[in-house]
VEXDREN-2710 file (C-alpha; in Angstrom, 1 decimal):
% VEXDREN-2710
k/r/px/py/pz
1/UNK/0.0/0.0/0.0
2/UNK/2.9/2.5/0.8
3/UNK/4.8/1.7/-2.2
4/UNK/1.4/2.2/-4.4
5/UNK/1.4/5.3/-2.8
6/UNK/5.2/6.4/-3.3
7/UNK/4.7/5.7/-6.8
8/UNK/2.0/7.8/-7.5
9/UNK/3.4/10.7/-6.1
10/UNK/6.2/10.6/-7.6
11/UNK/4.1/10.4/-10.8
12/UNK/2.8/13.4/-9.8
13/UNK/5.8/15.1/-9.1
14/UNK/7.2/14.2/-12.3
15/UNK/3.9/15.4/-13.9
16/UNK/4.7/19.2/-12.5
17/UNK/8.3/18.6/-13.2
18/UNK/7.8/18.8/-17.0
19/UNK/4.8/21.3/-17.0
20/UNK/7.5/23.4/-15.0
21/UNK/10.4/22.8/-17.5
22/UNK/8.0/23.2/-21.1
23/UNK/7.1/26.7/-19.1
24/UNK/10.1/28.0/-18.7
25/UNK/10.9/27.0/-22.3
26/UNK/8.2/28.8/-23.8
27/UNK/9.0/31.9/-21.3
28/UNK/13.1/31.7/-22.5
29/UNK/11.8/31.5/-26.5
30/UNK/9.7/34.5/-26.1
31/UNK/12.2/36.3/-24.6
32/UNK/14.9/35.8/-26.8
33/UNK/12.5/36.3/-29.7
34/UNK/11.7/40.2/-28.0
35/UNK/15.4/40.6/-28.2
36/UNK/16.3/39.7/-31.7
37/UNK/13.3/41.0/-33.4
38/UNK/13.2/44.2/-35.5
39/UNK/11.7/46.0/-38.0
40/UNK/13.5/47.8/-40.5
41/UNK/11.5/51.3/-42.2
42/UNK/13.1/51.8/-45.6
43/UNK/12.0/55.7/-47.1
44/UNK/10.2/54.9/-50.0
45/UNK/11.7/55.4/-53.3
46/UNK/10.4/58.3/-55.6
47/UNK/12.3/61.4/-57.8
48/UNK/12.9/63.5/-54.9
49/UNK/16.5/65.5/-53.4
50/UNK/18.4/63.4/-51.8
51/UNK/19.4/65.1/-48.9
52/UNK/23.1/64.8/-47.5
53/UNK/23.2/64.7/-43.6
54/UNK/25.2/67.7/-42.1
55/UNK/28.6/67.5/-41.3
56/UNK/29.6/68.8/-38.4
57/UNK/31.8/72.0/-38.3
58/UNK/35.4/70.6/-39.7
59/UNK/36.8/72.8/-37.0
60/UNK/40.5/74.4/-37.1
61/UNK/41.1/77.3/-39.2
62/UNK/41.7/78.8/-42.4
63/UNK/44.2/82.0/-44.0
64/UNK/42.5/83.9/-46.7
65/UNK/44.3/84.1/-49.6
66/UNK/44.2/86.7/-52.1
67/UNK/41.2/86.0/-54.4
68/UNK/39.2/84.4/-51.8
69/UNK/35.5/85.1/-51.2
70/UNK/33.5/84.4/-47.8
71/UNK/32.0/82.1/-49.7
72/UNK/34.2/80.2/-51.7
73/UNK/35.8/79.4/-48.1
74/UNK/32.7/78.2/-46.9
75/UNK/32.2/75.9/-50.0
76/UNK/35.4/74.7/-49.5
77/UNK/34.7/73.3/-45.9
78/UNK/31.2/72.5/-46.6
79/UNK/29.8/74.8/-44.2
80/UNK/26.8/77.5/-44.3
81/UNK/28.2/81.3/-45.4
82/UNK/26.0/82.7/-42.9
83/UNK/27.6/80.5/-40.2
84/UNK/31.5/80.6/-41.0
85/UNK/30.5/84.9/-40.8
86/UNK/28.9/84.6/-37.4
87/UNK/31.6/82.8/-36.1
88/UNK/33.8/85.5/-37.2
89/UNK/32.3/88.5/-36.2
90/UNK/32.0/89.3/-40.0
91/UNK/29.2/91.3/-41.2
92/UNK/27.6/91.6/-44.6
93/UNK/28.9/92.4/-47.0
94/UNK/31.6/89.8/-45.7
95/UNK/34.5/92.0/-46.5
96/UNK/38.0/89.5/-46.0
97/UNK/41.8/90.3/-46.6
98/UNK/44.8/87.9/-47.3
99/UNK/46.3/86.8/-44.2
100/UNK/43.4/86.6/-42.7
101/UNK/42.8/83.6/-39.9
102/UNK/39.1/82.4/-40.0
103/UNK/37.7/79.9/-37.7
104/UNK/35.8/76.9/-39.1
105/UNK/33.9/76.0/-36.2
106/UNK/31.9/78.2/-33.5
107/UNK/33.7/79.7/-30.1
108/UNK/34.2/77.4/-27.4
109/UNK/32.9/74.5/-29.8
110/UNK/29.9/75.1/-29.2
111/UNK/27.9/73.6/-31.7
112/UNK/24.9/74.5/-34.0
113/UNK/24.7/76.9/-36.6
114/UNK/23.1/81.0/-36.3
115/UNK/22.7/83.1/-38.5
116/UNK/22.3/86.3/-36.3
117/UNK/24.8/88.2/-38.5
118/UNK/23.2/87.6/-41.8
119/UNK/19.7/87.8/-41.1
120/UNK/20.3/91.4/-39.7
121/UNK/22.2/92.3/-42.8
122/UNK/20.2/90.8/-45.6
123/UNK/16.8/89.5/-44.4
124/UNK/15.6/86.5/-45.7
125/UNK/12.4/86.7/-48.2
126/UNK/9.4/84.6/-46.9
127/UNK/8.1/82.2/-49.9
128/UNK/5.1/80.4/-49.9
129/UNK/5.7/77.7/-52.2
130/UNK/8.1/75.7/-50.6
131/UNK/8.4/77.1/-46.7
132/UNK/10.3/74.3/-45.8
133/UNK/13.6/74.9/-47.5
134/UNK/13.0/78.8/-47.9
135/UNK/13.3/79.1/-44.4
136/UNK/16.4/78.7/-42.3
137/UNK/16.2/76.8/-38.9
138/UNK/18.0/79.5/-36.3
139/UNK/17.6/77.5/-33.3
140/UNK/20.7/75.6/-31.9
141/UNK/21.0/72.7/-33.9
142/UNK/19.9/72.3/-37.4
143/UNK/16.4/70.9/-38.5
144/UNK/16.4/67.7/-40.6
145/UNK/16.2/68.4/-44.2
146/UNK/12.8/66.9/-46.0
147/UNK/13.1/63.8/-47.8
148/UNK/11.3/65.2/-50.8
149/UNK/10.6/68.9/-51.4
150/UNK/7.6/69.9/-53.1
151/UNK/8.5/70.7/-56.7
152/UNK/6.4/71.5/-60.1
153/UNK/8.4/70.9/-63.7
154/UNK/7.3/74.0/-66.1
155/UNK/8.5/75.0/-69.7
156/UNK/9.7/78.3/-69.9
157/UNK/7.3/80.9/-70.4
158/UNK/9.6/83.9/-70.6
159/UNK/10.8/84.2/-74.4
160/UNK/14.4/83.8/-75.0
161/UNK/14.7/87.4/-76.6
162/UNK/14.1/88.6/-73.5
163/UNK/17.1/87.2/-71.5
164/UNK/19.2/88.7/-74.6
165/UNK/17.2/92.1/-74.5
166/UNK/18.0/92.8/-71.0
167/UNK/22.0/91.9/-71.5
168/UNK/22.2/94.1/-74.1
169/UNK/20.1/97.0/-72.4
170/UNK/22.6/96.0/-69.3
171/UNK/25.8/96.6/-71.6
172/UNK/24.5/99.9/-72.9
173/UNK/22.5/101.7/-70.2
174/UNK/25.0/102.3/-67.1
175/UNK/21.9/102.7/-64.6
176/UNK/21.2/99.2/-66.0
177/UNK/24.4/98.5/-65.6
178/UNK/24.5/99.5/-62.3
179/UNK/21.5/97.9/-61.1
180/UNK/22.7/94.0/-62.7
181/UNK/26.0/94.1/-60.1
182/UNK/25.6/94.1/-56.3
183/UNK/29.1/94.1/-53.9
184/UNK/30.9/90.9/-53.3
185/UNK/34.2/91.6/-51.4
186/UNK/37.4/89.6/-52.8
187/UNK/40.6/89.1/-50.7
188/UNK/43.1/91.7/-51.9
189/UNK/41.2/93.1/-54.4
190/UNK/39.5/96.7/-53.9
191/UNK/35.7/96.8/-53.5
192/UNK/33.8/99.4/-55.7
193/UNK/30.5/100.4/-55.2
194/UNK/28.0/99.3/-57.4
195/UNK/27.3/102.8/-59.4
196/UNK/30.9/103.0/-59.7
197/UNK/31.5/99.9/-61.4
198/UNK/31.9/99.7/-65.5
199/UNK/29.3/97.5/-67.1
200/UNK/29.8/94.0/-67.4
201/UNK/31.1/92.4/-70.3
202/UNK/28.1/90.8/-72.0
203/UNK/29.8/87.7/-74.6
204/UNK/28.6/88.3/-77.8
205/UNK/25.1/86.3/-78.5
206/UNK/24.7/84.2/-82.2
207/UNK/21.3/82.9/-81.5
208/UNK/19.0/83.0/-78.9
209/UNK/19.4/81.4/-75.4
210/UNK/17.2/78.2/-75.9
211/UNK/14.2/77.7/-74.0
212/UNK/14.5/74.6/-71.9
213/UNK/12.2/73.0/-68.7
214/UNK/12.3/74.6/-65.6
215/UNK/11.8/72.9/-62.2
216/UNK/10.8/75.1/-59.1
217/UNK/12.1/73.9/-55.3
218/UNK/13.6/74.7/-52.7
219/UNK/11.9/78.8/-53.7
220/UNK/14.2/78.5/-57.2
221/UNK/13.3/77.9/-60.9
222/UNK/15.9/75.5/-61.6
223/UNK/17.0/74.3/-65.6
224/UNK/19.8/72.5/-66.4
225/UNK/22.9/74.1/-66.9
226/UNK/24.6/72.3/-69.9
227/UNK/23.3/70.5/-72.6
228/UNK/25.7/67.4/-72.9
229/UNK/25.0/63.5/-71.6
230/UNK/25.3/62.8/-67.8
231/UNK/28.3/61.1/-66.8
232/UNK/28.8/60.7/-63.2
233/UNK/25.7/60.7/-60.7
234/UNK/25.9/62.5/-57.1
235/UNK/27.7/60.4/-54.4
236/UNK/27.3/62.1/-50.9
237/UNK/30.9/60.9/-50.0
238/UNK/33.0/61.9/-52.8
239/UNK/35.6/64.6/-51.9
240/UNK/33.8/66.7/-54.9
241/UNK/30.2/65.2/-54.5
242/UNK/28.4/66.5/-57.5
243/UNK/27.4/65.8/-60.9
244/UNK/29.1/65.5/-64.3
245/UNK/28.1/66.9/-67.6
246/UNK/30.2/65.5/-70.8
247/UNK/30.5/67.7/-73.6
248/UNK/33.0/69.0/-75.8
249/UNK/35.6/71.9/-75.1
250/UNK/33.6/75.4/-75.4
251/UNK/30.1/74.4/-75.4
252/UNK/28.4/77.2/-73.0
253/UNK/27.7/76.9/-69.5
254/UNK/24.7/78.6/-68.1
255/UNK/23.7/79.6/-64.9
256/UNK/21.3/77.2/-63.3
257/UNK/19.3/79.7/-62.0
258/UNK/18.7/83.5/-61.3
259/UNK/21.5/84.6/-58.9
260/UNK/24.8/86.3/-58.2
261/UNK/27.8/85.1/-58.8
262/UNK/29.8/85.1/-55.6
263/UNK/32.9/83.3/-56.9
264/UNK/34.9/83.5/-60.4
265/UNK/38.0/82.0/-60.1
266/UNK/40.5/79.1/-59.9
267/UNK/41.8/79.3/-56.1
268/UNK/39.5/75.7/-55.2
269/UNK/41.8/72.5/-55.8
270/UNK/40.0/69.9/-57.8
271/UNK/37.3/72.5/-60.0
272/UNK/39.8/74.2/-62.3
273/UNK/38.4/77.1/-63.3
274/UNK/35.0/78.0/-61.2
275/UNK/31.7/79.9/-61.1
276/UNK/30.0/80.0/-58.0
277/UNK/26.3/81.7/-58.0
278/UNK/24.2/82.8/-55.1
279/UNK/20.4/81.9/-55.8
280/UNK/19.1/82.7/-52.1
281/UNK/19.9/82.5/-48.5
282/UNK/19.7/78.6/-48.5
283/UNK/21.0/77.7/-52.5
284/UNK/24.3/78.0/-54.0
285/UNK/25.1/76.4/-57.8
286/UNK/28.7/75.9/-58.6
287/UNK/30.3/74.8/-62.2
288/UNK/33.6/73.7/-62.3
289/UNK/35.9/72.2/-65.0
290/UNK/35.5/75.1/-67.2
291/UNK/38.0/76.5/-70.0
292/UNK/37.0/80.4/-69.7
293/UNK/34.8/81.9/-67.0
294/UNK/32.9/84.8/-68.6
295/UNK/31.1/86.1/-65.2
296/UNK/33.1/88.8/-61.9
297/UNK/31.6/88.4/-58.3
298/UNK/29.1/90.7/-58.0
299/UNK/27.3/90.5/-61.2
300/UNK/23.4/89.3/-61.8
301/UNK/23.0/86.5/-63.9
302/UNK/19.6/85.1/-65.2
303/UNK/18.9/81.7/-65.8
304/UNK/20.1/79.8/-69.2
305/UNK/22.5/82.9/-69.5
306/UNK/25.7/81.8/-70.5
307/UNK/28.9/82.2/-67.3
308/UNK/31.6/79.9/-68.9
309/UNK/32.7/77.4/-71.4
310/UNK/33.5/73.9/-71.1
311/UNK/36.8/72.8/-70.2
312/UNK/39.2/70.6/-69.1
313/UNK/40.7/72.9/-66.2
314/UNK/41.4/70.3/-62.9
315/UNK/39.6/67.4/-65.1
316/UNK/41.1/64.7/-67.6
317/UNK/38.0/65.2/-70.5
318/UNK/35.9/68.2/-71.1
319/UNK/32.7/68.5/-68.8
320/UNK/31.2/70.7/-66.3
321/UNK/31.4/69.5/-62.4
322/UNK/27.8/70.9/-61.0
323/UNK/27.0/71.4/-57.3
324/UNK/24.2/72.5/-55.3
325/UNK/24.3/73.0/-52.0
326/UNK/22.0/73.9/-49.5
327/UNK/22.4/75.6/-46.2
328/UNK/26.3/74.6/-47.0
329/UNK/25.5/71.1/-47.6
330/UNK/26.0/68.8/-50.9
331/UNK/22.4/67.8/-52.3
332/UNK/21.8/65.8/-55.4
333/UNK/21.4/67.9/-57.9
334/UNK/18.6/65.3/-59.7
335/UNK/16.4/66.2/-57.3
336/UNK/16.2/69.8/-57.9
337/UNK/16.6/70.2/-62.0
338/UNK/14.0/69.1/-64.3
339/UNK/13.7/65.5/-66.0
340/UNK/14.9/64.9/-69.1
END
């Protein structure tokens, strides 16, 4: 009778033994599966800008050298003009010398990026149709960039007479003249007032500047700014990120986009000779590569007008090395000029 009774608690035992042990199982699987599991959210594809994460400030410093322009510096270290002039004390209209030491990075390392110099100087037109990249985060640390901007591809309604009308009323009428330059200090060269300065030099003009597609984002009309065969697409971590153009040697180069050219010159190792233009307070275009820049800082340009000629300068073939950036940052150019 005992041993009857032994066995069948010991049956029992052995019962909660194993409902124990396949519980604990269970419990250790569904903890290791909470552990291991994850879901990854890829952005959805789509013809938008792709957007280049901000560097931080590359820190150290810089000497001007003669022919430098606040901003070709801040191209050159990938920063935001407005910042690398509040960092400096430098007001508008960013007047530099050779010799010059600038700082790359904000006092005491603080970071983020304001813009407390330039807004007072040159304030910052409010746009409605694309607030997000019009206007310019000012608090500590800069907002994240939209994936996709929105954007609407036009054809050119303004007749290309018109673009050759106003150079050549700009070449002969010096309060025209006057009017299509604004001041852009260059290191060791003297700065002339606007009145003062002789009219630009406006190329001599064959045909008519073709009308072409126009895309607007970002608060710019963009268009394409050569008309050769894309070569190399926009890598966010080459040393030059950008696009290429192929072409042959002298086919034009025209400006991307109404603006102000705020660099002509060949100081930038790597873009031969260069044309940097101004569109707003967030864009900058640049064309590198070419043979003969036909734009000075300072002077208005209008889109499709012809800046340069394709070259070879800093390049082993002839084609035009185009940048955008924004708030100092490399974007892909794709996702700003029209299809095509």
């Amino acid at each position: 009778m005992k041993t009857s009774l032994d066995l069948g608690m010991l049956a029992n035992m052995n019962g909660l033994i194993r409902c124990f042990a396949a519980t604990a199982i269970a419990l250790t699987l569904t903890a290791c599966s909470g552990v291991h599991r994850s879901v990854v959210v890829q952005p959805a594809g789509g013809h938008g800008s792709t957007v280049t994460p901000a560097p931080s400030a590359p820190g150290g410093s810089y000497q001007v050298a003669r022919g430098d322009t606040l901003y070709s510096i801040a191209f050159r270290n990938s920063v935001d003009f407005r910042d690398l002039a509040h960092w400096n004390g430098i007001a508008a209209p960013y007047t530099i010398w050779p010799g010059q030491v600038l700082r790359l990075s904000p006092p005491g390392g603080s970071a983020g990026s304001t813009h407390a110099v330039a807004a007072a100087a040159t304030p910052r037109p409010v746009t409605t149709a694309a607030p997000a990249a019009s206007a310019h985060p000012s608090t500590p640390a800069k907002a994240a960039a939209p994936m996709f901007e929105n954007t609407t591809e036009t054809v050119a309604s303004k007749p290309a007479s018109t673009a050759v009308g106003a150079a050549s009323t700009a070449a002969t009428s010096p309060a025209s003249a006057a009017s299509s330059t604004t001041v852009v200090p260059v290191a060791g060269v003297s700065t002339l007032s606007p009145a003062s300065l002789p009219p630009p030099v406006v190329p001599a003009v064959s045909a008519a500047v073709p009308a072409g597609a126009t895309r607007a984002s970002g608060g710019v009309s963009w268009r394409w700014p050569a008309d050769g065969g894309l070569g190399k697409r926009f890598q966010s971590g080459d040393a030059i990120p950008g696009i290429e153009v192929y072409g042959k040697s002298g086919d034009p180069i025209r400006a991307a986009a109404d603006g102000v050219v705020v660099y002509s010159g060949n100081g930038l190792v790597g873009y031969g000779e260069l044309v940097i233009i101004k569109h707003n307070d967030s864009f900058l275009s640049a064309y590198g590569h070419n043979r003969k820049r036909l734009v000075k800082e300072g002077q208005r340009v209008s889109a499709g007008q012809q800046i340069a000629e394709m070259g070879s300068t800093g390049a082993s073939r002839d084609e035009l090395q185009f940048q955008i950036r924004k708030d100092g940052n490399p974007v892909d150019p794709l996702g700003y000029l029209p299809s095509r």
